[in-house]
DRENDO-1510 file (C-alpha; in Angstrom, 1 decimal, always signed):
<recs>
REC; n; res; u; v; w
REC; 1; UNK; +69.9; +89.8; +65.1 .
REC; 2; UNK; +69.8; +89.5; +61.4 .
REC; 3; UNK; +72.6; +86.7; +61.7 .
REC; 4; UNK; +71.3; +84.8; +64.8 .
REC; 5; UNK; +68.0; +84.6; +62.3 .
REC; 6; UNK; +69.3; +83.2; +59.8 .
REC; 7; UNK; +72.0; +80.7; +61.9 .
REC; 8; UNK; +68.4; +79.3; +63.8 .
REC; 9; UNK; +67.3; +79.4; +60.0 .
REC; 10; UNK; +69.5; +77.1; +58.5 .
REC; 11; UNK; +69.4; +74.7; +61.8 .
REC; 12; UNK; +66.0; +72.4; +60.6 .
REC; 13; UNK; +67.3; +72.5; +56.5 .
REC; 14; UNK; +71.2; +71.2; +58.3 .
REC; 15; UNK; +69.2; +68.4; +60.4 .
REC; 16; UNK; +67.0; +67.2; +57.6 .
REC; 17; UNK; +70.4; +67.0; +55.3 .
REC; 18; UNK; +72.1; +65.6; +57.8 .
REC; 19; UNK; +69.3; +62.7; +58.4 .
REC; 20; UNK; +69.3; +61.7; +54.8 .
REC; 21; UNK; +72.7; +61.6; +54.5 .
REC; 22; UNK; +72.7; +59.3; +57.8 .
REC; 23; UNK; +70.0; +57.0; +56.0 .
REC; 24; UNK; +72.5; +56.4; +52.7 .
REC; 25; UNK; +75.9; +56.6; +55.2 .
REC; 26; UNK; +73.8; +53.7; +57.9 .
REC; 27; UNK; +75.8; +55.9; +61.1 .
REC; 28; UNK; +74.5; +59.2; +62.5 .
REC; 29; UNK; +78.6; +59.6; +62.7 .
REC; 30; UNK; +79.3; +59.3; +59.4 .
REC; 31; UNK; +76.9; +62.0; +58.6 .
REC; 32; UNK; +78.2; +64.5; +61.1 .
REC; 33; UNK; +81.7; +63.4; +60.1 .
REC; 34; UNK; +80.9; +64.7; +56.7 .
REC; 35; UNK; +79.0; +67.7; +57.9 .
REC; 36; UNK; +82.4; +69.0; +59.4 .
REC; 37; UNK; +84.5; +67.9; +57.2 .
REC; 38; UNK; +81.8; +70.1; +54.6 .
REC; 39; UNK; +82.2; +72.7; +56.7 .
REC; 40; UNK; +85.3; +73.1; +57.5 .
REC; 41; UNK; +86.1; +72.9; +53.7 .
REC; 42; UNK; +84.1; +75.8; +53.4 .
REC; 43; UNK; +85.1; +77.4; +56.0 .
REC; 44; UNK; +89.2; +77.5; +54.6 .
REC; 45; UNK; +87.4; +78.4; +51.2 .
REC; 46; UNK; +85.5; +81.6; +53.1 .
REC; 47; UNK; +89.4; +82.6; +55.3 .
REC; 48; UNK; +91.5; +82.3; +52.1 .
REC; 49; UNK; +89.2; +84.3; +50.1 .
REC; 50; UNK; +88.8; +86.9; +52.9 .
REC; 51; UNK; +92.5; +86.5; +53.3 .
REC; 52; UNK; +91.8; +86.4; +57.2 .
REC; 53; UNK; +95.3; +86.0; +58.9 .
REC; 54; UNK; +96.1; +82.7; +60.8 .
REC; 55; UNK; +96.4; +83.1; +64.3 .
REC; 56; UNK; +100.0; +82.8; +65.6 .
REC; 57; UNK; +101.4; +79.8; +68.0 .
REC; 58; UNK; +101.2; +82.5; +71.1 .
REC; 59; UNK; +97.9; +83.2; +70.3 .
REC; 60; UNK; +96.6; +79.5; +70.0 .
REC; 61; UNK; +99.0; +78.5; +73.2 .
REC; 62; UNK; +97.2; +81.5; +75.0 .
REC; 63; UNK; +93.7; +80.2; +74.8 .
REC; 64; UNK; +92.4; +78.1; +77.8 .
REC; 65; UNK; +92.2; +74.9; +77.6 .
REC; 66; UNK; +88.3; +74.9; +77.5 .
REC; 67; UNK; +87.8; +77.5; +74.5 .
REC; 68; UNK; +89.3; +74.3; +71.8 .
REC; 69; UNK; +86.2; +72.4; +73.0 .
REC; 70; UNK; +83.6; +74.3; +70.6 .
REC; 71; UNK; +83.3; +71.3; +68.4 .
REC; 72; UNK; +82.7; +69.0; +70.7 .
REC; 73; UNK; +79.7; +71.1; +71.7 .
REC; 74; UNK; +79.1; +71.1; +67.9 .
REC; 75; UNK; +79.3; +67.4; +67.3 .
REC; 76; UNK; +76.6; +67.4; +70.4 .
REC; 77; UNK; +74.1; +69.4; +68.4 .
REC; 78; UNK; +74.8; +67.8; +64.9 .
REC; 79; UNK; +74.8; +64.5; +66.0 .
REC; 80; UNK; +71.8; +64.9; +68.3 .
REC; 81; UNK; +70.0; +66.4; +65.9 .
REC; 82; UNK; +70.9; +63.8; +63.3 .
REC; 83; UNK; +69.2; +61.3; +66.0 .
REC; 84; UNK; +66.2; +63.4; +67.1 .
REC; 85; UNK; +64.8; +64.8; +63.7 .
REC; 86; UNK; +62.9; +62.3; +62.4 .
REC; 87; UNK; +61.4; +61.7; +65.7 .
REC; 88; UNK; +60.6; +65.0; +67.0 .
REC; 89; UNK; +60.0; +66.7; +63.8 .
REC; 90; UNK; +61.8; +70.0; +62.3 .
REC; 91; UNK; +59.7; +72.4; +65.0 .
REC; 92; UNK; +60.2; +70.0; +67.6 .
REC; 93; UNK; +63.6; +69.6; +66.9 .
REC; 94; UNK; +64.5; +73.2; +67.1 .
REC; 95; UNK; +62.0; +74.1; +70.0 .
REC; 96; UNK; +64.3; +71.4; +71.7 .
REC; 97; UNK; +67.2; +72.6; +71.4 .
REC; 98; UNK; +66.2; +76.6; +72.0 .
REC; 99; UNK; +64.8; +75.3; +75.6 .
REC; 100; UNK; +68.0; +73.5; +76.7 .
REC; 101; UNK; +69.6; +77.0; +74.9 .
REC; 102; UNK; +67.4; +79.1; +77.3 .
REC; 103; UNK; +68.4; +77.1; +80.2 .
REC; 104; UNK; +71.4; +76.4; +80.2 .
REC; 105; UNK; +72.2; +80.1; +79.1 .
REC; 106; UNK; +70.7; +81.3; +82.0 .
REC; 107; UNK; +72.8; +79.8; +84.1 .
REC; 108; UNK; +75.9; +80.7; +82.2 .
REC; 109; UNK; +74.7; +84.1; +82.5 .
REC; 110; UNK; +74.4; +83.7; +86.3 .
REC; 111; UNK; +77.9; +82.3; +86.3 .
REC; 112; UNK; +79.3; +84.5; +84.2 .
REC; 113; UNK; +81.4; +81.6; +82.8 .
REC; 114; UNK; +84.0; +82.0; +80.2 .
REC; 115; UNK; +85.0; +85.1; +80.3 .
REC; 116; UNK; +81.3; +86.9; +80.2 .
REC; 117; UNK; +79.8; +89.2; +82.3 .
REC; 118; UNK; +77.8; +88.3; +84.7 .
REC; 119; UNK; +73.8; +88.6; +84.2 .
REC; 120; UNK; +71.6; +87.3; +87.4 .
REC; 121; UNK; +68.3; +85.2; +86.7 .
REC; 122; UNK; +65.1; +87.4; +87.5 .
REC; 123; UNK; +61.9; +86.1; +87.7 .
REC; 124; UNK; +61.2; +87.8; +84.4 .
REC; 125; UNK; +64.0; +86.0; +82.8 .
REC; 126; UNK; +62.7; +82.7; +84.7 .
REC; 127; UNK; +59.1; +83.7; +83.3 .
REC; 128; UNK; +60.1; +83.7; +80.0 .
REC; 129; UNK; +62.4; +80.5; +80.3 .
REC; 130; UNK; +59.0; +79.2; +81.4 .
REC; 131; UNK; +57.3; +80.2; +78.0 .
REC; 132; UNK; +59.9; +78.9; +76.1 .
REC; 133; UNK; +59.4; +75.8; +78.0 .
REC; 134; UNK; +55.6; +76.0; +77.4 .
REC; 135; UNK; +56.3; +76.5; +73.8 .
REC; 136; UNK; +58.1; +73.0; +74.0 .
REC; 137; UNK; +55.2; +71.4; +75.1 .
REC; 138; UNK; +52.7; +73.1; +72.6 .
REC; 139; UNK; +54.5; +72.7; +69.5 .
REC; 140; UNK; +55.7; +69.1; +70.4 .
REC; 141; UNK; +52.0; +67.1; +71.9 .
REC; 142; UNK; +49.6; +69.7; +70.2 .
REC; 143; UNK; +48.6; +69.3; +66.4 .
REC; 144; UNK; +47.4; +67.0; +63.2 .
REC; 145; UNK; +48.9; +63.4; +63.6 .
REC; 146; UNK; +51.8; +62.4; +61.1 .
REC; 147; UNK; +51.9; +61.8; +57.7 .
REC; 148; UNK; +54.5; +59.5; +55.8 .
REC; 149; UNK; +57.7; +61.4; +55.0 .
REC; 150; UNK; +58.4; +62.2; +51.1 .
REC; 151; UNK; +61.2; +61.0; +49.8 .
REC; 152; UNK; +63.9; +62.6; +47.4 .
REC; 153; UNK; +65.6; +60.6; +45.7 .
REC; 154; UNK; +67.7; +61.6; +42.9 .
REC; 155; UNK; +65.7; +64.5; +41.8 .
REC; 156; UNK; +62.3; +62.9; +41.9 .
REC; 157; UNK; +59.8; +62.9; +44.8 .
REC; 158; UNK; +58.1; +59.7; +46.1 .
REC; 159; UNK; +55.7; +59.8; +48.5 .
REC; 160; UNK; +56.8; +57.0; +50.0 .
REC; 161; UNK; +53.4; +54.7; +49.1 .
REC; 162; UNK; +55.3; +53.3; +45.7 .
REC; 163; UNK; +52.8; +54.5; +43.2 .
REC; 164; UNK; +53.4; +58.3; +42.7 .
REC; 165; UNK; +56.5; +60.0; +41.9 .
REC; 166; UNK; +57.4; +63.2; +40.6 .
REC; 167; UNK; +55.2; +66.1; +40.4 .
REC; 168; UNK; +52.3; +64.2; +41.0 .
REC; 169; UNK; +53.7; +62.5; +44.6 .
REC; 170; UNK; +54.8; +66.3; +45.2 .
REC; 171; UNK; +51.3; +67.6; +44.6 .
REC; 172; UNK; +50.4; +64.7; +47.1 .
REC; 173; UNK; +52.5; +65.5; +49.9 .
REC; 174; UNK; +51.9; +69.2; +49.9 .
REC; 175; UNK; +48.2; +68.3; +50.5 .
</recs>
């Protein structure tokens, strides 16, 4: 559980990086280009130091066809999330993408699809889709109108009005 926290953790700080980076790059592609290309930089860093084995060709020819499309699901999130951040906010964003999460693992589950056993949809399970749904909704219309973004740029915070910068547009924005 302790790594499924801190994966949803690092989900709002990835979309917010990801936005800025779309703002100086002008494509939401661009940015989740460079998110992957990050990552899987990283990611070759993290095998070779763990010295984790590369998979032989039988292993890779044995995989269905389906199980190479995890990074399309992964461009999906990135890029969506790139798009929907500044709109929907960090909460928003996230509460977003846990409902279609809930619902669309619920009917995995009652498909037992790719490989995974199957678990049926109960009206419990159905409740707390429901919740989650209701969450959505709470977190999303509910709440103080927006305020202008803050801006960092270069080590400096603006507030965005011109006038302030530093720790005085910092002071600013946490009020």
């Amino acid at each position: 559980m302790l790594i499924a926290f801190v994966a949803g953790a690092v989900t709002p700080v990835q979309a917010g990086l990801n936005s800025t980076l779309r703002g100086r790059l002008g494509h939401p592609m661009h940015a989740t280009f460079v998110n992957f290309a990050v990552g899987t930089l990283i990611a070759g860093v993290i095998m070779a130091l763990l010295r984790v084995p590369v998979p032989g060709l039988a292993a890779m020819r044995g995989a269905p066809w389906w199980a190479w499309l995890g990074g399309a699901c992964g461009v999906t999130l990135v890029g969506g999330s790139i798009l929907a951040v500044r709109d929907l906010g960090y909460a928003g964003l996230v509460v977003g993408i846990v409902c279609g999460q809930v619902v669309l693992s619920l009917a995995l589950d009652q498909l037992g699809l790719f490989g995974h056993p199957v678990r049926e949809i109960s009206p419990v399970r159905l409740l707390g889709a429901a919740m989650v749904l209701g969450g959505v909704l709470i977190i999303q219309f509910t709440g103080a109108p927006s305020k202008p973004a803050a801006k960092v740029e270069q080590g400096a915070v603006e507030n965005g009005a011109g006038g302030a910068s530093g720790a005085n547009a910092a002071a600013e924005t946490v009020s």
